[in-house]
py3Dmol code that shows the C-alpha trace and the ligand (Angstrom):
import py3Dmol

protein = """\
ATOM      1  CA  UNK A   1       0.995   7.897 -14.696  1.00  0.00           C
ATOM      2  CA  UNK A   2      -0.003   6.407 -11.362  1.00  0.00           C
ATOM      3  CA  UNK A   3       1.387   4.012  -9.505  1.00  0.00           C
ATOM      4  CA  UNK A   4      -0.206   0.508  -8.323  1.00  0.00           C
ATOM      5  CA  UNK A   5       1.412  -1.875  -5.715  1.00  0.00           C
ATOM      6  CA  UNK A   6      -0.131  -5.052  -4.406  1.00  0.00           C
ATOM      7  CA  UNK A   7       1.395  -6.294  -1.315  1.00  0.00           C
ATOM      8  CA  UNK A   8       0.767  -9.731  -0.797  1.00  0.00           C
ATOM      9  CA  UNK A   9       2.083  -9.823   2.775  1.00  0.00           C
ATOM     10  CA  UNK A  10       2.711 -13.384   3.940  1.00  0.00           C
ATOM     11  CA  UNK A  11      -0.121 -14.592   1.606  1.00  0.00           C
ATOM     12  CA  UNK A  12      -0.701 -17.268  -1.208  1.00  0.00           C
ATOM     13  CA  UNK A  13       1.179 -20.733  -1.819  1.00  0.00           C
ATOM     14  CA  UNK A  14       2.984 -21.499  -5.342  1.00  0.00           C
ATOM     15  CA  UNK A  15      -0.225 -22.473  -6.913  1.00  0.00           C
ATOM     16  CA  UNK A  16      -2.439 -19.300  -5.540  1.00  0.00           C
ATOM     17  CA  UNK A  17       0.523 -17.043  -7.354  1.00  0.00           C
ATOM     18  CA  UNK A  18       0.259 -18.971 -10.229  1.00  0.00           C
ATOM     19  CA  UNK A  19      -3.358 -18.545 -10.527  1.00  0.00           C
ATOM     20  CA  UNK A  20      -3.552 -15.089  -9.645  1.00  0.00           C
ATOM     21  CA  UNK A  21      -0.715 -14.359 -12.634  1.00  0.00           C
ATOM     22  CA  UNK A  22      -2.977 -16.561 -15.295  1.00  0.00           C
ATOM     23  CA  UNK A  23      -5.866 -14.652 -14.634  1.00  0.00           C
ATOM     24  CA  UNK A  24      -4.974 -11.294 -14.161  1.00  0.00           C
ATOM     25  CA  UNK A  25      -3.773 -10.085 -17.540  1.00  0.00           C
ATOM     26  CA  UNK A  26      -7.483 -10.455 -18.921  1.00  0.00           C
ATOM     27  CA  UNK A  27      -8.660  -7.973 -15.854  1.00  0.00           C
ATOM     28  CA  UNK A  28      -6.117  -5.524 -17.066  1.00  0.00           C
ATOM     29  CA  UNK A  29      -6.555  -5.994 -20.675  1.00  0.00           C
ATOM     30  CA  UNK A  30      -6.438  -2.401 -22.375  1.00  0.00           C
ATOM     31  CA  UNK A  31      -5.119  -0.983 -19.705  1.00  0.00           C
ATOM     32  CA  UNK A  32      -3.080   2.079 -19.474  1.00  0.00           C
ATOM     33  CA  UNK A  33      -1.665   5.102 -17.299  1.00  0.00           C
ATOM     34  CA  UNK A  34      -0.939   3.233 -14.417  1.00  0.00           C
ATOM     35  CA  UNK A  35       2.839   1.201 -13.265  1.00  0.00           C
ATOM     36  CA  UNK A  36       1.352  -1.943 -12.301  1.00  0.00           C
ATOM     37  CA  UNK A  37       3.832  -4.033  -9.465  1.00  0.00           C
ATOM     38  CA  UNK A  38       3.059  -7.285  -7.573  1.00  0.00           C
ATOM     39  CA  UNK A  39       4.505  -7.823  -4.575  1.00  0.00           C
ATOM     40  CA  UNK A  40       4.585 -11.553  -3.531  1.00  0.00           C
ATOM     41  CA  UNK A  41       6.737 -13.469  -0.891  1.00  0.00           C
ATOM     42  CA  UNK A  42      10.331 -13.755  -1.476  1.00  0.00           C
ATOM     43  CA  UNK A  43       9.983 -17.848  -2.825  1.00  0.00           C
ATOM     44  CA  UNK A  44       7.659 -16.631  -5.613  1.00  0.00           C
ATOM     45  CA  UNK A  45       9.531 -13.578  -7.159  1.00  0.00           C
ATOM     46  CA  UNK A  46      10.389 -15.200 -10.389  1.00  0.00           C
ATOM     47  CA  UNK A  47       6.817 -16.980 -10.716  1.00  0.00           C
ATOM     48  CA  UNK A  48       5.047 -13.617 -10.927  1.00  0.00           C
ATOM     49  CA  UNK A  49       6.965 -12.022 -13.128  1.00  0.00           C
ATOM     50  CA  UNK A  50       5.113 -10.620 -16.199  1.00  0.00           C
ATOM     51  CA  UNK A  51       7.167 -12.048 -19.426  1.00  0.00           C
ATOM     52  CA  UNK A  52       4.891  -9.314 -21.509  1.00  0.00           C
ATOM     53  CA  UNK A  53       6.013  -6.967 -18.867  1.00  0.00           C
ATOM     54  CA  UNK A  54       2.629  -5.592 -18.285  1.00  0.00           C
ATOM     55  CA  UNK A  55       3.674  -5.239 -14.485  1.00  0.00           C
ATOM     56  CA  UNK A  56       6.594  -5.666 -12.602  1.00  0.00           C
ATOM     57  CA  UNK A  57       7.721  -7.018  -9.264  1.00  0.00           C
ATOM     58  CA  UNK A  58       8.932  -5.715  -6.029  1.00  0.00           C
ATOM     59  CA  UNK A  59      10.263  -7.617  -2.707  1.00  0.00           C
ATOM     60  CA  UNK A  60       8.592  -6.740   0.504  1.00  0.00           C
ATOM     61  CA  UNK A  61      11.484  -6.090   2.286  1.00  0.00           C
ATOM     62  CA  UNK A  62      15.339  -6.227   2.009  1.00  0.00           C
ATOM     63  CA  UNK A  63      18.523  -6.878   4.460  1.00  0.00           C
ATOM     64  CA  UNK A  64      20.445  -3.746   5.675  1.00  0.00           C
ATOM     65  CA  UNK A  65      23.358  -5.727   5.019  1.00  0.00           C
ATOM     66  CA  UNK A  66      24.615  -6.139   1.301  1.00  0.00           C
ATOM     67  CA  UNK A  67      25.890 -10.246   1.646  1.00  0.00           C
ATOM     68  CA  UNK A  68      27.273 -12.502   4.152  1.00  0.00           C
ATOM     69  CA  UNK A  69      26.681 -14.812   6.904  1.00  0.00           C
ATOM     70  CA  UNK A  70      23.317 -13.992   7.523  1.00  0.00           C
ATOM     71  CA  UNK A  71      20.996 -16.833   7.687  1.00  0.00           C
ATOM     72  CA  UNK A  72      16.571 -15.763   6.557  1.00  0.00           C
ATOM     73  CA  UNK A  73      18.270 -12.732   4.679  1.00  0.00           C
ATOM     74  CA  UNK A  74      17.561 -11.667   1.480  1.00  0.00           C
ATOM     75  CA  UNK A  75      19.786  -8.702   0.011  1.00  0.00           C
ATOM     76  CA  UNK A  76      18.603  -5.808  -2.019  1.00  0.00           C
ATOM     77  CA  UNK A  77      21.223  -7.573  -4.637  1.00  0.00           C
ATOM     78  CA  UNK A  78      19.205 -10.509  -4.833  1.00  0.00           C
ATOM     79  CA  UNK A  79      16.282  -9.201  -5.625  1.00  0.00           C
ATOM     80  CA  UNK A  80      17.708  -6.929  -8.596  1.00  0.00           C
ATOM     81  CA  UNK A  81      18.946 -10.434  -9.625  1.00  0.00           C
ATOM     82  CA  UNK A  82      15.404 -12.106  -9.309  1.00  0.00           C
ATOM     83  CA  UNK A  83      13.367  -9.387 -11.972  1.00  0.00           C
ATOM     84  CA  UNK A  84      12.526  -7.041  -8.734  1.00  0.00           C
ATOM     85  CA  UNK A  85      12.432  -3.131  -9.626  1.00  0.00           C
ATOM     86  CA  UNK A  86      11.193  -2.110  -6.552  1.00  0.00           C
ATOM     87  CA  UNK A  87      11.762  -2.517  -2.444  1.00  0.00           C
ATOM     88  CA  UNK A  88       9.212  -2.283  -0.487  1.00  0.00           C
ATOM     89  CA  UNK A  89      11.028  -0.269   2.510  1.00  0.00           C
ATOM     90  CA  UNK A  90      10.043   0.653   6.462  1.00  0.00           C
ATOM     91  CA  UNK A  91       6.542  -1.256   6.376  1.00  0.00           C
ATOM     92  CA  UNK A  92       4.395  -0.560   8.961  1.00  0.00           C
ATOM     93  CA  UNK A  93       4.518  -4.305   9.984  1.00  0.00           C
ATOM     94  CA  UNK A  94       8.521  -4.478   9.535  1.00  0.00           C
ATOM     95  CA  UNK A  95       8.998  -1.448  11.894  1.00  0.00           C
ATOM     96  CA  UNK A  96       5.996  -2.785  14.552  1.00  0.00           C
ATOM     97  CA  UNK A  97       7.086  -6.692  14.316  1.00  0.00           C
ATOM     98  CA  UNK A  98      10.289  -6.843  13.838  1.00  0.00           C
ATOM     99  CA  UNK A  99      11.790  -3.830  15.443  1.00  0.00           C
ATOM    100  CA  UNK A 100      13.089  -1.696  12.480  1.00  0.00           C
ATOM    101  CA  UNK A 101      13.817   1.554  13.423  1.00  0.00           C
ATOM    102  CA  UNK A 102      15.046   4.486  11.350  1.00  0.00           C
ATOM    103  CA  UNK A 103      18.112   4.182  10.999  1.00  0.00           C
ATOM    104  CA  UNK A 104      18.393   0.294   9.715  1.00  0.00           C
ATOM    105  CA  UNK A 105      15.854   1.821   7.304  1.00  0.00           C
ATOM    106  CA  UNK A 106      18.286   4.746   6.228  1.00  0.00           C
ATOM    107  CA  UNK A 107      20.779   1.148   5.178  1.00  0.00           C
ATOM    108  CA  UNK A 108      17.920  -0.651   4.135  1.00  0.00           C
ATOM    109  CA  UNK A 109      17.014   2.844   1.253  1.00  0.00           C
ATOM    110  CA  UNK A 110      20.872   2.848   0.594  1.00  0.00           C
ATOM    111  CA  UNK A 111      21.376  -0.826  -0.303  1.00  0.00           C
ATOM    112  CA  UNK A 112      18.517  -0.504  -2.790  1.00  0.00           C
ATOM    113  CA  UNK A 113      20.542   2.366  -4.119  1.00  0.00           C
ATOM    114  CA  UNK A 114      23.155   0.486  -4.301  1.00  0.00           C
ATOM    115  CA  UNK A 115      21.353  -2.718  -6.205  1.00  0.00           C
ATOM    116  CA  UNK A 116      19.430  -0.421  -8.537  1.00  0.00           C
ATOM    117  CA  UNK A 117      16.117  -0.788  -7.070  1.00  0.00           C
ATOM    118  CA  UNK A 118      13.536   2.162  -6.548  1.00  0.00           C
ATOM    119  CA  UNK A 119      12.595   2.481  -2.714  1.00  0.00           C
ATOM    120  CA  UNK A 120       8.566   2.588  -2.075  1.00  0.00           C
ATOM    121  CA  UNK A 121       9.364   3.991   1.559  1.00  0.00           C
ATOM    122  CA  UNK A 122       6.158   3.505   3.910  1.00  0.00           C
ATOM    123  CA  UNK A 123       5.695   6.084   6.345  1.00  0.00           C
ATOM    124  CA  UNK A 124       2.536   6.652   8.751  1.00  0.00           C
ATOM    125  CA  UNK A 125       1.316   7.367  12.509  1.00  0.00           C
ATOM    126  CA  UNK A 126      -0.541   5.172  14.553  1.00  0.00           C
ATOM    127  CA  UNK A 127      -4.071   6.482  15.890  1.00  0.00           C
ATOM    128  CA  UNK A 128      -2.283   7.104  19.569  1.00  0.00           C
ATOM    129  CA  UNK A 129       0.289   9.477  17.555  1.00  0.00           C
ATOM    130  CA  UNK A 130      -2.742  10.855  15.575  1.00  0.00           C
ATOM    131  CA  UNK A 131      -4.913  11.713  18.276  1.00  0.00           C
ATOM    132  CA  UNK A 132      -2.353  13.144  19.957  1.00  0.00           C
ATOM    133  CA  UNK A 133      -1.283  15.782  17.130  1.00  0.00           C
ATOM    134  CA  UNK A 134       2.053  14.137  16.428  1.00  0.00           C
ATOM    135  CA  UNK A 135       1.773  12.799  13.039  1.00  0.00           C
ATOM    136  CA  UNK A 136       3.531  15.877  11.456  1.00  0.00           C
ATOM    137  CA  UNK A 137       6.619  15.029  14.153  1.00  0.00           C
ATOM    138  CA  UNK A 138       5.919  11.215  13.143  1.00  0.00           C
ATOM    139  CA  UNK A 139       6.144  11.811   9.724  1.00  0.00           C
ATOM    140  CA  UNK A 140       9.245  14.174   9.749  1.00  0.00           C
ATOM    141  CA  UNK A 141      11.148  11.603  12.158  1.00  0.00           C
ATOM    142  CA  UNK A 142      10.736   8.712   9.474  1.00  0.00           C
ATOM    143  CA  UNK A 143      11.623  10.508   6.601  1.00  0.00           C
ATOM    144  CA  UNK A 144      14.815  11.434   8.436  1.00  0.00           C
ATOM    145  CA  UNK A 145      15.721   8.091   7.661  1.00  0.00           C
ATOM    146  CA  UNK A 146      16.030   9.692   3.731  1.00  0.00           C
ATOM    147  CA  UNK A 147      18.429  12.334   4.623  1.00  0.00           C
ATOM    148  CA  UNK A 148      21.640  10.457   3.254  1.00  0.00           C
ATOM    149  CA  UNK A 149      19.603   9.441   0.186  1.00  0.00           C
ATOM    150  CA  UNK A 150      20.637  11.148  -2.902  1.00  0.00           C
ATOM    151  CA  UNK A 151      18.392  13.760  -3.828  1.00  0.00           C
ATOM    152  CA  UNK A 152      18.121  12.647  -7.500  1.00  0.00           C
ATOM    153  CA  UNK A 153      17.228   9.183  -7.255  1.00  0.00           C
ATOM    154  CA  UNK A 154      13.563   8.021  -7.750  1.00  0.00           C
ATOM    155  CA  UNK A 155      11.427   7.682  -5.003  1.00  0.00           C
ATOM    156  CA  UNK A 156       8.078   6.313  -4.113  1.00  0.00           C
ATOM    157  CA  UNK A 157       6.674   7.021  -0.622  1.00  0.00           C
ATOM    158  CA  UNK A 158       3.938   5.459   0.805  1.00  0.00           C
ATOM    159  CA  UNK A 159       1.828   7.377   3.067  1.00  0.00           C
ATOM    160  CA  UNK A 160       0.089   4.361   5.103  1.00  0.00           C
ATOM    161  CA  UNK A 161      -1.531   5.427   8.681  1.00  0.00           C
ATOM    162  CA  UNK A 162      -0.878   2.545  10.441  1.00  0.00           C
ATOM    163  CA  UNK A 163      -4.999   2.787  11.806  1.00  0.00           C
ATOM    164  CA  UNK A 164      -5.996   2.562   8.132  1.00  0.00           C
ATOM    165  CA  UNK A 165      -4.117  -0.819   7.509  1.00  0.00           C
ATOM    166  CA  UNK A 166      -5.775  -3.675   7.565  1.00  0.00           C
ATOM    167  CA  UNK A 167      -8.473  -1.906   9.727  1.00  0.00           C
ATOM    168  CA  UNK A 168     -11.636  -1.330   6.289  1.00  0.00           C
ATOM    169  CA  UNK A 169     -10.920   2.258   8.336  1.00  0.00           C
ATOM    170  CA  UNK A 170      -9.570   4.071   5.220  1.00  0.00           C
ATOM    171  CA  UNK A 171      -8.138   7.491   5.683  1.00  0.00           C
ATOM    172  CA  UNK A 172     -10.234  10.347   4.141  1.00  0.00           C
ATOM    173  CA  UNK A 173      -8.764  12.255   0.899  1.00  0.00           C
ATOM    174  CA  UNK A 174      -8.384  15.398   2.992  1.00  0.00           C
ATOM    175  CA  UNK A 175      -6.346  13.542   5.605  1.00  0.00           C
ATOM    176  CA  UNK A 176      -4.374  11.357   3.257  1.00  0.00           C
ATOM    177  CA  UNK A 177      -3.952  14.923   1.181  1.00  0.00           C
ATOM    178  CA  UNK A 178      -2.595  16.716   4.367  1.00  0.00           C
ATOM    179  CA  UNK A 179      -0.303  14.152   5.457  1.00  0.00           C
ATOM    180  CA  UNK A 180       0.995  13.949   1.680  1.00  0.00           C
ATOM    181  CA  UNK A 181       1.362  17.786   1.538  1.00  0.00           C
ATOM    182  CA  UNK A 182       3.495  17.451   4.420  1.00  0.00           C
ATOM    183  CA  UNK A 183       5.603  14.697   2.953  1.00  0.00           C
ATOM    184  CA  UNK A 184       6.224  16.550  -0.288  1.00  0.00           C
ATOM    185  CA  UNK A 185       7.097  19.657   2.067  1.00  0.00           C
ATOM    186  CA  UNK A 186       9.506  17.900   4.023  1.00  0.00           C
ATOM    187  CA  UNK A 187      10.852  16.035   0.557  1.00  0.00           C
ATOM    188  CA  UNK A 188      10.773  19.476  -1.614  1.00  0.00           C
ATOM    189  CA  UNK A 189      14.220  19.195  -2.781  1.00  0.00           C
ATOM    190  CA  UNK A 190      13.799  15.609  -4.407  1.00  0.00           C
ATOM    191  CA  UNK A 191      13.194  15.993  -8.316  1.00  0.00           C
ATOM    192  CA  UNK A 192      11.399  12.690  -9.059  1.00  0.00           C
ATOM    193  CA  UNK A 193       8.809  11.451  -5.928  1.00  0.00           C
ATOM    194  CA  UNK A 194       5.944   9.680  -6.717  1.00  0.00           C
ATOM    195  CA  UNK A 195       3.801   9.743  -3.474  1.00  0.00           C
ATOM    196  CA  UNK A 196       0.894   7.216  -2.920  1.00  0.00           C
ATOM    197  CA  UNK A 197      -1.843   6.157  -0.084  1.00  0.00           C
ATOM    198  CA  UNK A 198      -2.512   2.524   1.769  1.00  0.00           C
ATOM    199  CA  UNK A 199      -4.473   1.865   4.167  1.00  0.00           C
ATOM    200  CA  UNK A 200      -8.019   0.103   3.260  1.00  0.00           C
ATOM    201  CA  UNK A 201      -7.876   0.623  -0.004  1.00  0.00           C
ATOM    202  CA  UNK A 202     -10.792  -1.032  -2.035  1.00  0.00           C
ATOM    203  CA  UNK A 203     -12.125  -0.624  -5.660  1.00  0.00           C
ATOM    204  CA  UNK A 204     -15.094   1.342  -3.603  1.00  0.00           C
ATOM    205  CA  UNK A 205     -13.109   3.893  -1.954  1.00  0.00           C
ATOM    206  CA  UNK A 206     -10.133   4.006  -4.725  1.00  0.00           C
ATOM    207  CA  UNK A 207     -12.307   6.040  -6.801  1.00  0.00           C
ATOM    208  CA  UNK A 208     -12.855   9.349  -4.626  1.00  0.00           C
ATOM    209  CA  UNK A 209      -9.420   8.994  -2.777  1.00  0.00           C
ATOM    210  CA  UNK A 210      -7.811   9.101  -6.616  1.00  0.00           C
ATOM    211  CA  UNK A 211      -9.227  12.247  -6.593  1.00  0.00           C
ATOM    212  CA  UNK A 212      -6.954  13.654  -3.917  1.00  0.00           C
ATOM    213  CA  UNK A 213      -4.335  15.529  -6.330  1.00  0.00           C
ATOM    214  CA  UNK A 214      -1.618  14.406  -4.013  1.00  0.00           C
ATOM    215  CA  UNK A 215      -2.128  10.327  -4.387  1.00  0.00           C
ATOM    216  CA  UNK A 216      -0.850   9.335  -7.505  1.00  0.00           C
ATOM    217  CA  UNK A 217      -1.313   5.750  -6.538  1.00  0.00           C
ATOM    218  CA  UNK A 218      -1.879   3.402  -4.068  1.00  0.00           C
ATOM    219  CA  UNK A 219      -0.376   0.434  -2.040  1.00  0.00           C
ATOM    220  CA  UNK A 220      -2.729  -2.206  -1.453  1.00  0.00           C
ATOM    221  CA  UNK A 221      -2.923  -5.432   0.792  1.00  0.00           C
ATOM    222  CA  UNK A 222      -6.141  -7.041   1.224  1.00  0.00           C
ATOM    223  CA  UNK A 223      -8.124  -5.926  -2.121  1.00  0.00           C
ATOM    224  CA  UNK A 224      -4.899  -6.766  -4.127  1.00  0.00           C
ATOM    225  CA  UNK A 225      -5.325 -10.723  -3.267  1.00  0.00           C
ATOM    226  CA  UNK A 226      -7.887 -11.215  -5.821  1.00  0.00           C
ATOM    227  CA  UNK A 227      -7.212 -10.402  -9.357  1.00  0.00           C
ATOM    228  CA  UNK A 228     -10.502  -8.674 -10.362  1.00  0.00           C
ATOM    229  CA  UNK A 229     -10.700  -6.457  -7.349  1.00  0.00           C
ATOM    230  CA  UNK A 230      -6.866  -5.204  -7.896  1.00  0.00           C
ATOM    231  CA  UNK A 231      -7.537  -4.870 -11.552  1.00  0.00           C
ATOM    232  CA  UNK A 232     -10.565  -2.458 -10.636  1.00  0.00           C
ATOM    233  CA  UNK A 233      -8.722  -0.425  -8.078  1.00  0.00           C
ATOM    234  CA  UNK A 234      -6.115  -0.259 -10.812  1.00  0.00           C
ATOM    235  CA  UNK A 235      -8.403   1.084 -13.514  1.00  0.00           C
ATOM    236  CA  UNK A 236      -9.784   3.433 -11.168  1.00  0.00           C
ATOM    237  CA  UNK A 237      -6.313   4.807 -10.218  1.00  0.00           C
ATOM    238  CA  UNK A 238      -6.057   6.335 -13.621  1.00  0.00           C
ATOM    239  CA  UNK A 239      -9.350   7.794 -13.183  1.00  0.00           C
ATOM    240  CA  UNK A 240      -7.984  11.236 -12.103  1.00  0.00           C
ATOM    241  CA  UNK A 241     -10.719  14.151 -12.524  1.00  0.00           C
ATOM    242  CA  UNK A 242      -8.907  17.424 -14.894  1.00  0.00           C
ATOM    243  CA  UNK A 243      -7.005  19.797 -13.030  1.00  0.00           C
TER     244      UNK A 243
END
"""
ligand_1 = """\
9
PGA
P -4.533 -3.130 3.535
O -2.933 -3.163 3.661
O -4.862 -2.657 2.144
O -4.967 -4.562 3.767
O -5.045 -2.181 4.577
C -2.148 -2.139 3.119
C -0.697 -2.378 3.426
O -0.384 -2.868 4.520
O 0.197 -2.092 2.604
"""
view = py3Dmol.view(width=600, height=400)
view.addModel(protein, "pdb")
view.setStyle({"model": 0}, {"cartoon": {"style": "trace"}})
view.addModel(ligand_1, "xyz")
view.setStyle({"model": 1}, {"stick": {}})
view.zoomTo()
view.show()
């Protein structure tokens, strides 16, 4: 079963969410194999919920903190309370625009624990950090912030290079399959990780990168805003040549 996530980012009004959730059951219509989630902005949780359950609904991000005085916040709580099943955790755009480092991430992974959400945890290098052979160190150092997280518990991570996102400068399999291989390494004692790519991610290129043993899904921004070109990348996720 893959996994599917369209991140929305700080896109579409009431009415754009509304439209996208009217026309996008026909796209997927005999679909199957692949977890379908939406992830719109906080205001417009409950309007893209799927009442057929057909896909569910994540948040983009959640407070480190589990209530209390803390005014823009919204806790991992109240998104469990709004239909969410997953948190999106440690963006790229969280950690490079608003400062969050590791360790609020390591609270940020245990408050979802806590509210019965399932983490997708976003790790990835920038091209400085690539080019100068530290993404292995990169990649290690952020899932550090996973080290307190019970081994058990599902997990999604989200292998995003931050020079892939938003760039139409998608990563190739073999890199996306290396970084992945090191992931899994790192995460070898966890007993149910689901590991998936973003970065540029279009129905074009979802179709070879699928192929990649180690992406068993992807997280998508731009290509997820319409709902025929998410449905496509969404059939073509479960397009997975035989072992
Ligand atoms: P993109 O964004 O598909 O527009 O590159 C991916 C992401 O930021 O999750």
């Amino acid at each position: 079963m893959s996994l599917v996530v369209a991140n929305w980012k700080m896109h579409k009004t009431a009415p754009e969410v509304e439209e996208f959730c009217r026309r996008f059951p026909e796209e997927i219509a005999g679909l199957s194999g692949v977890d379908i989630v939406l992830a719109p902005a906080f205001p417009f949780l409950s309007a893209a919920r799927d009442p057929e359950a057909r896909w569910s609904v994540a948040g983009q991000n959640c407070s480190a903190e589990p209530s209390g005085a803390f005014t823009g916040e919204v806790s991992a709580g109240m998104l469990a309370s709004a239909g969410c099943a997953y948190v999106l955790v440690g963006h790229s755009e969280r950690r490079r625009y608003f400062g969050e480092e590791d360790v609020v991430l390591g609270f940020k992974v245990e408050r979802a624990r806590q509210a019965g959400l399932v983490p997708i945890f976003c790790v990835g290098e920038t091209l400085h950090e690539r080019d100068a052979g530290l993404t292995d160190e990169v990649l290690d150092r952020q899932l550090s912030a996973l080290d307190e997280d019970l081994l058990e518990a599902p997990l999604v991570v989200a292998y995003e290079p931050v020079w892939a996102i938003g760039t139409g400068h998608n990563a190739t399999p073999e890199q996306a399959g290396e970084a992945l291989a090191r992931i899994c390494r790192r995460l070898s004692k966890r007993s149910d990780l689901r590991t998936i790519y973003g970065g540029s991610v279009t129905p074009e290129n979802a179709e070879f990168l699928i192929e990649q043993r180690r992406i068993e899904g992807f997280l998508v921004g731009g290509s997820s805003l319409d709902p025929q070109s998410f449905a496509v990348i969404c059939r073509r996720s479960t397009r997975r040549a035989p072992a």
